[in-house]
N, C-alpha and C positions, 0 to 999 in steps of 0.2 A: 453502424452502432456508434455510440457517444461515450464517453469518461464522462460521468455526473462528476463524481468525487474521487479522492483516494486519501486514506488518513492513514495514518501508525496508530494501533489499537491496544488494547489490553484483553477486551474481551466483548463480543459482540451476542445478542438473540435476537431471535427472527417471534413475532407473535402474529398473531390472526386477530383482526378486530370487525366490526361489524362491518358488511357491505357485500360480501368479504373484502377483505383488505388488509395491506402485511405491514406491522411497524419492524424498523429496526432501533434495539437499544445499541447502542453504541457505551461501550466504560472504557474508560482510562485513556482518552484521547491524546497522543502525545507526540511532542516535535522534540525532545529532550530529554534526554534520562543520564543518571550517575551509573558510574561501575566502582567496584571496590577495589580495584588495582587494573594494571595493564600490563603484560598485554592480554585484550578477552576477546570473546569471541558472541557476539549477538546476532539471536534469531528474531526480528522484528517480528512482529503481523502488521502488514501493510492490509488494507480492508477498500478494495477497487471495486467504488457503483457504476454501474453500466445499465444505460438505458439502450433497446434494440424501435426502433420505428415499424410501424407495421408493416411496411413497405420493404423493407429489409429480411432477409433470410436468416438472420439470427444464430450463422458462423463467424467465428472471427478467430483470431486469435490475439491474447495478451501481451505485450512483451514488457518487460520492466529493466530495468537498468540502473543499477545503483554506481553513482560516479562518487571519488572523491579526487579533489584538484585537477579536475582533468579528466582523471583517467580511473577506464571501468573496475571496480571492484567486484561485483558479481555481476549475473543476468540469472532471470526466466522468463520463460518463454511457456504458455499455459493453455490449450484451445476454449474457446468462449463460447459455449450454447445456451441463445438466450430465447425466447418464445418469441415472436415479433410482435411488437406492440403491449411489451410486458419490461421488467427491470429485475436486475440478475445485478450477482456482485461474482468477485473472484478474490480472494483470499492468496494473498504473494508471501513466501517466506522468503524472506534470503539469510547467508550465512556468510557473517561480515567481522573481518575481523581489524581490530584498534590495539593499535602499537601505543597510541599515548590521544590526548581528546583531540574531537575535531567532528567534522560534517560531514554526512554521507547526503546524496539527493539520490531519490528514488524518480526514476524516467519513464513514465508511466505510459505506453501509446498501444493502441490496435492497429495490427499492422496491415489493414483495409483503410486505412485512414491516413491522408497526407497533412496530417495540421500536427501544429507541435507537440511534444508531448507535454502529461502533466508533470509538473516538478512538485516533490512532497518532499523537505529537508527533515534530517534527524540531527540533532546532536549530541554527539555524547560528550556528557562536563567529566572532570576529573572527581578523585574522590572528594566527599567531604571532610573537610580538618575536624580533627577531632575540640569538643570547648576545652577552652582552657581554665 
């Protein structure tokens, strides 16, 4: 199996279009967000596409890994069943917590798979100053 993609979302649907065939909407696409103080605590939705080849048995499993400076702030760990010859996603929460701003990376890999993982960055900014 393959990582197509993996984004930080707001909020996703799945539709049926002629063929049959499946779009997905994707909202709120994001590498960035504000909090209103610190220290907080954030549940991302990471939104992991996964293509299976038909040749493939369509087990896997997911693993994710959020680093900051080094070093691991969370994991999951998720099994992947995908139809062969079809495209599946996996929906990652983690529970990440900010003492003050900075960058998480999300380490995206199937652990049937020896190639690097995907890297997806988050940042969280500080609040906004209020105008003056």
């Amino acid at each position: 199996m393959q990582i197509l993609s993996a984004l930080f979302v707001e909020n996703f649907e799945f539709r049926q279009v002629e063929g049959p065939a499946t779009r997905i909407d994707l909202r709120g696409i994001h590498f960035s967000t504000a909090v209103r103080s610190f220290p907080t605590t954030l549940e991302p939705h990471l939104i992991v596409l996964i293509r299976c080849p038909a040749e493939e048995s369509g087990s896997d499993a997911l693993e994710t890994v959020f680093m900051r400076d080094g070093e691991e702030v969370a994991r999951n760990r998720a099994p992947v069943l995908i139809e062969p010859g079809k495209f599946g996603y996996q929906l990652v929460k983690g529970e990440i917590e900010f003492l003050e701003p900075g960058t998480v990376e999300a380490h995206c890999r199937l652990t049937g798979e020896s190639s690097d993982p995907l890297i997806v960055p988050l940042t969280v900014l500080p609040p906004a100053s209020p105008p003056a």
